[in-house]
N, C-alpha and C positions, 0 to 999 in steps of 0.2 A: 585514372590520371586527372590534378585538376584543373579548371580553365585557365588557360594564359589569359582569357579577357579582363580580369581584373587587373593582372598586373601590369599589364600592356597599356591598360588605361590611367591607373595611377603612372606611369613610367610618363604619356602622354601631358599630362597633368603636370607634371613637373619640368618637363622639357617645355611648355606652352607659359608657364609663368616662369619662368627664366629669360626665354626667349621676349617677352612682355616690359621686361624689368630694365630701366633706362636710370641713366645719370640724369639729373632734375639742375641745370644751372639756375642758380636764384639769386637774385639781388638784396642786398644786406645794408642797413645802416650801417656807418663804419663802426662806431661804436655806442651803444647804447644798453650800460650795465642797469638790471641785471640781465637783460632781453638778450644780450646780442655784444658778443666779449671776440674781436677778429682775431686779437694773437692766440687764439687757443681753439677756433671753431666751436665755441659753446655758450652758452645763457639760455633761457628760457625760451625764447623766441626759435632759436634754431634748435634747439632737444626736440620740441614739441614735433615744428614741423618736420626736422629728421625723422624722427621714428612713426610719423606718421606717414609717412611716404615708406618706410622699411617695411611698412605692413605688407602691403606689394610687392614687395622686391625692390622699389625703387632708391635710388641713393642722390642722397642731397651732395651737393656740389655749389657753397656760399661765395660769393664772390662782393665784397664789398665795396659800396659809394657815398657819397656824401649822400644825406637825406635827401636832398630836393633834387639827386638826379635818376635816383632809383626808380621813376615809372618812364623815366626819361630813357634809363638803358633796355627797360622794357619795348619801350615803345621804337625803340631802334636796332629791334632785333639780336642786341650784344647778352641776351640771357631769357632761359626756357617760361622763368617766373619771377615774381616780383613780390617782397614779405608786406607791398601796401599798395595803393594807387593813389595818395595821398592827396585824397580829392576828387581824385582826375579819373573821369569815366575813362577807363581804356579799352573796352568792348571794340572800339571801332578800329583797335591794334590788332584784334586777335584774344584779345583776354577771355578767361572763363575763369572766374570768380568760384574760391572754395569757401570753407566756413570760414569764423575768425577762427584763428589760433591763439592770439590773445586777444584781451581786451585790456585796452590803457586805460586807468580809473585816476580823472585828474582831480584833485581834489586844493583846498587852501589851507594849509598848516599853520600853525600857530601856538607860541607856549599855552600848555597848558595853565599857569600861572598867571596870566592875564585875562584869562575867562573871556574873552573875547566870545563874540556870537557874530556866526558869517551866514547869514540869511537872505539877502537881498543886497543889489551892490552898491545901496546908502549906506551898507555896514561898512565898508571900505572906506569911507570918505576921511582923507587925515590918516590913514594908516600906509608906511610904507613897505610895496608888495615887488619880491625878485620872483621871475619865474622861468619857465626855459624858451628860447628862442621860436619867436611866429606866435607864443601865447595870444599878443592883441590884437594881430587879425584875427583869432581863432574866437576871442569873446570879448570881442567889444562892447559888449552890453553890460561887462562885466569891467573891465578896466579904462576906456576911452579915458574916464574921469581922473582918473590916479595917475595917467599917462600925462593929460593937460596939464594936470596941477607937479607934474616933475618928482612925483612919489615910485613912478612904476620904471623899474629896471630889466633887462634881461641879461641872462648869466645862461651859458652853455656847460660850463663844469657845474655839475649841478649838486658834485658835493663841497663846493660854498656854498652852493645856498643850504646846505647842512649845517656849515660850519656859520655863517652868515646870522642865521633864525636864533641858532644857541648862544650868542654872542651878544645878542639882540641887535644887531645892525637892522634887518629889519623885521617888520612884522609880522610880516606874513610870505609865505610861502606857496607858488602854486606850481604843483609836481606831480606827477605820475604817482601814487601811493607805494606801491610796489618800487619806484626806482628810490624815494626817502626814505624808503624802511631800511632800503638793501645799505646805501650809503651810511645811513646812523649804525649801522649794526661795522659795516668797514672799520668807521671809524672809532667805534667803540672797542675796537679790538687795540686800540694801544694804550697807551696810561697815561695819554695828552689830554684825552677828550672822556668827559662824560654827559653823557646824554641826558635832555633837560624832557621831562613829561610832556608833550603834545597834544592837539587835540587836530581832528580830520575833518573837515566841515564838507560834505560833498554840496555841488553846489549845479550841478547840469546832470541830468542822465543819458551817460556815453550811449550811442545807438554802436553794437556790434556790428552791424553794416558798414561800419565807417573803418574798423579794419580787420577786412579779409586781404587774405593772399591772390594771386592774380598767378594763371597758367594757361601758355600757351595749347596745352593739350588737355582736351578735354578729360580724355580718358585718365590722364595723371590727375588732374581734378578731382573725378573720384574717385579716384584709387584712393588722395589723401584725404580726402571726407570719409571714406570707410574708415582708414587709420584711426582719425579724430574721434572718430564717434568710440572705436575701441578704445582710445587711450584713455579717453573719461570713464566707459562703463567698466574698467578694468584699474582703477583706481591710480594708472599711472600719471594720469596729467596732473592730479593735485599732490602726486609723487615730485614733479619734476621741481611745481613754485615752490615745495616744502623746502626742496634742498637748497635753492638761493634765498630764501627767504624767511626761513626757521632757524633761531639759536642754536649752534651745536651744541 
């Protein structure tokens, strides 16, 4: 006859990571395409960290807030994690910090067609720059000047500033790479707009530190850094950007 220990142990094994496996309430930008789309629970942002939490068993449960209140709902115990801490050390909430899930690569656009060169931010001087909201506190070393001189704007719909650059309203553009490609490509889908050659001038290098996701449980922490780490060695995470960000 042959041993029930095996099977007893797998059966063990299954019942222990069931029993393991929690709803993950998280905090969400309300919206911010292609990362993070709330009427449908999808974008890159929430694919990623959904299934990397599934690796576990665990299931995401998004609940969306304005940006600047998200480490805020954290910090007041209204949700289990937080998609950033947007700055803001939270450690002394309770936080335990996973990897990034993404990284935002902000970069300065500009027609190709002007040949423009962004190297240092004398190259700016006389050019006028839209970019997304809290940009100039973010790099002031970079705009203060264009701000003074009444060149530098902020726009929160940020496919104007798509439509804005192609138009030439203005000059230059400073955007998330990934969120201008996703809009040009939008809007390239009707027969209004055709999209003018660019050029990406990166101009600071993003420290991935700067955004990770924030859990209250440690254990769900690394449950989602095992996920992560599979969804790249398993070729899904460059699966996930491909689908918002690749021409059909």
């Amino acid at each position: 006859m042959p041993s029930l220990r095996p099977l007893l142990f797998s059966l063990l094994l299954a019942f222990t990571g069931s029993a393991l496996a929690e709803d993950v309430v998280m905090a969400f930008g309300e919206k911010i395409p292609p990362y993070c789309f709330p009427e449908s629970d999808s974008g890159i942002e929430l694919e990623v960290i959904g299934e990397a939490l599934a690796f576990r068993g665990h299931r995401l449960k998004p609940r969306y807030y304005p940006l600047a209140r998200v480490p805020l709902a954290f910090r007041q115990a209204e949700v289990d994690a937080a998609m950033t801490d947007l700055g803001q050390d939270l450690s002394s909430a309770g936080a335990h910090y996973g990897d990034p899930a993404v990284l935002y690569h902000n970069v300065f656009v500009t027609l190709k067609g002007r040949r423009l060169k962004i190297t240092e931010p004398a190259d700016l001087r006389g050019l006028s720059i839209v970019a997304f909201q809290g940009a100039a506190k973010r790099y002031p070393e970079w705009l203060a000047a264009s701000q003074a001189a009444g060149l530098y704007f902020e726009q929160n719909n940020q496919e104007l500033q798509v439509l804005g650059l192609n138009k030439g309203r203005y000059d230059v553009v400073l955007s998330d790479q990934s969120i201008y490609q996703y809009f040009e490509q939008l809007l390239g889908r009707t027969s209004l707009f055709k999209a003018k050659s660019v050029d990406f001038h990166e101009f600071v290098e993003e420290d991935p530190l700067n955004y990770r996701p924030v859990f209250r449980s440690e254990n769900i922490r690394d449950d989602f850094n095992a996920g992560l780490q599979e969804l790249k060695a398993s070729g899904r995470y460059q699966a996930i950007y491909d689908s918002y960000l690749k021409q059909p």
